[in-house]
Structures are given as structure tokens and as C-alpha cells.
N, C-alpha and C positions, 0 to 999 in steps of 0.2 A: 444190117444195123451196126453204129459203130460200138465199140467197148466204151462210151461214156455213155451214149444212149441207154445199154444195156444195165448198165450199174443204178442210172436214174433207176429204169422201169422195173429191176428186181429191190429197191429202197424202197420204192413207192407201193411194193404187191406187201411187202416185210412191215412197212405202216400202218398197212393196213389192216394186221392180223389185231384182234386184240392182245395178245400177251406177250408181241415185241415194245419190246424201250431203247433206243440209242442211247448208245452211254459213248465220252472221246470230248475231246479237242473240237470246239469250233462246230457244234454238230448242229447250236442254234442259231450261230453269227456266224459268219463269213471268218475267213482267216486261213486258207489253205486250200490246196485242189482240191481236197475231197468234200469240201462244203459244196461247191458246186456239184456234187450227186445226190445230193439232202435235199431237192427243190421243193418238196414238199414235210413236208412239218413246219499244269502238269504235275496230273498226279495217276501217273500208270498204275504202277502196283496197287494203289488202294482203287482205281477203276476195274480193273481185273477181280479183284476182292470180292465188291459191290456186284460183280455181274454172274459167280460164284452164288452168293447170296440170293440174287435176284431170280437165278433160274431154279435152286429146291425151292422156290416159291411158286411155281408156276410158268415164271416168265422168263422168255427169248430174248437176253440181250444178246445186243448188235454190240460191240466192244471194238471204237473205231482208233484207229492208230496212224498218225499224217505221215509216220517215218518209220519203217523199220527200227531205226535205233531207239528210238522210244519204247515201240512195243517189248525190246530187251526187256527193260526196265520189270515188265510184268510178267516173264516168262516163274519165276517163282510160284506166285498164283496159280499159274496155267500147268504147269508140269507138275507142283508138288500139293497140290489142293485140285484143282478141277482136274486132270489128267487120274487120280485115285482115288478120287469121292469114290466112285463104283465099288474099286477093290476093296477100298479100308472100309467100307458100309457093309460089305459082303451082298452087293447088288441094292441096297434100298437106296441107295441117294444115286441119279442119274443125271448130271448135269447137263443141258444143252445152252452151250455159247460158241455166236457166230464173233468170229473174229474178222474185222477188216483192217489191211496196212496196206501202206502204197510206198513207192519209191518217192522219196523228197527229189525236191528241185536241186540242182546242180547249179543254176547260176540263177541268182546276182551272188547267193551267197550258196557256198559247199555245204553241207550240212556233215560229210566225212564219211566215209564207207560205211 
């Protein structure tokens, strides 16, 4: 099977769970390669936040990023809040966020290392 087949069929088993949510860029419209692995259903750092939030709740978001350079943007969130919920809780808050990022397109336009 190819790796975009693959990425469809693992979205669509992740859909299906009740307590995942997509959260990202483009994840209900079209507008980037990675819409087309969404076939069925810019503000990082507060999307990173929300998915934070989202998961002491219960819920598995899917935290989707079109560009490496972007997902920078919410390494904050990720490193210095989700990365030591556990520690600074002393184990009671356990976060689980899946992250997704792709390499941007190279042409018509660079998007820059």
C-alpha cells in the first residue's frame, strides 16, 4: 500500500474513534496536501493550546500542521505545557496529542527551510 493510502486509512480508523477531534489548517476545506488524507469527515500556538485542553478532557486530538515551519510556531505549547503536564501534576494530568506535519511544497512557491 502506498504512504498516502496509508495516512487516508489510519485518519479514517482515528475518526472513527469517539474521543478524537481534528484540530489544523484546511482540515474541513481543501487548501493543502494534507486535506487530501482528511477524505472522510493561522493560529498554531493557540491550536496547540486547545489540543492541550482538549485532551484533560478526555479527548485525542489530532493537532494537524501543513508545514514544519508552522508547527514551530506551537512548539511552546508542546514542550513547555504538554511535554510537563505529567511532571508539574505529579502524574495526575496525562496528556495524549497526536501531532501531524508534512514537508511544504517546494514549488510554484518555497515556503523556506
Amino acid at each position: 500500500m502506498k504512504y498516502k493510502e496509508e495516512l487516508i486509512k489510519s485518519m479514517k480508523w482515528l475518526g472513527e474513534k469517539e474521543n478524537t477531534l481534528f484540530l489544523g489548517q484546511a482540515t474541513a476545506c481543501s487548501g493543502h496536501v494534507i486535506s487530501g488524507t482528511l477524505t472522510e469527515p493561522v493560529m498554531e500556538e493557540v491550536q496547540m493550546g486547545m489540543c492541550a485542553g482538549l485532551s484533560l478532557e478526555g479527548y485525542v486530538p489530532i493537532s494537524i500542521y501543513p508545514r514544519f515551519n508552522f508547527m514551530m510556531l506551537a512548539v511552546n505549547q508542546l514542550i513547555n505545557h504538554i511535554d510537563k503536564m505529567k511532571h508539574m501534576s505529579k502524574g495526575k494530568l496525562i496528556p495524549k496529542v497526536i501531532v501531524r506535519v508534512a514537508v511544504g511544497a517546494r514549488k510554484p512557491l518555497d515556503g523556506g527551510l
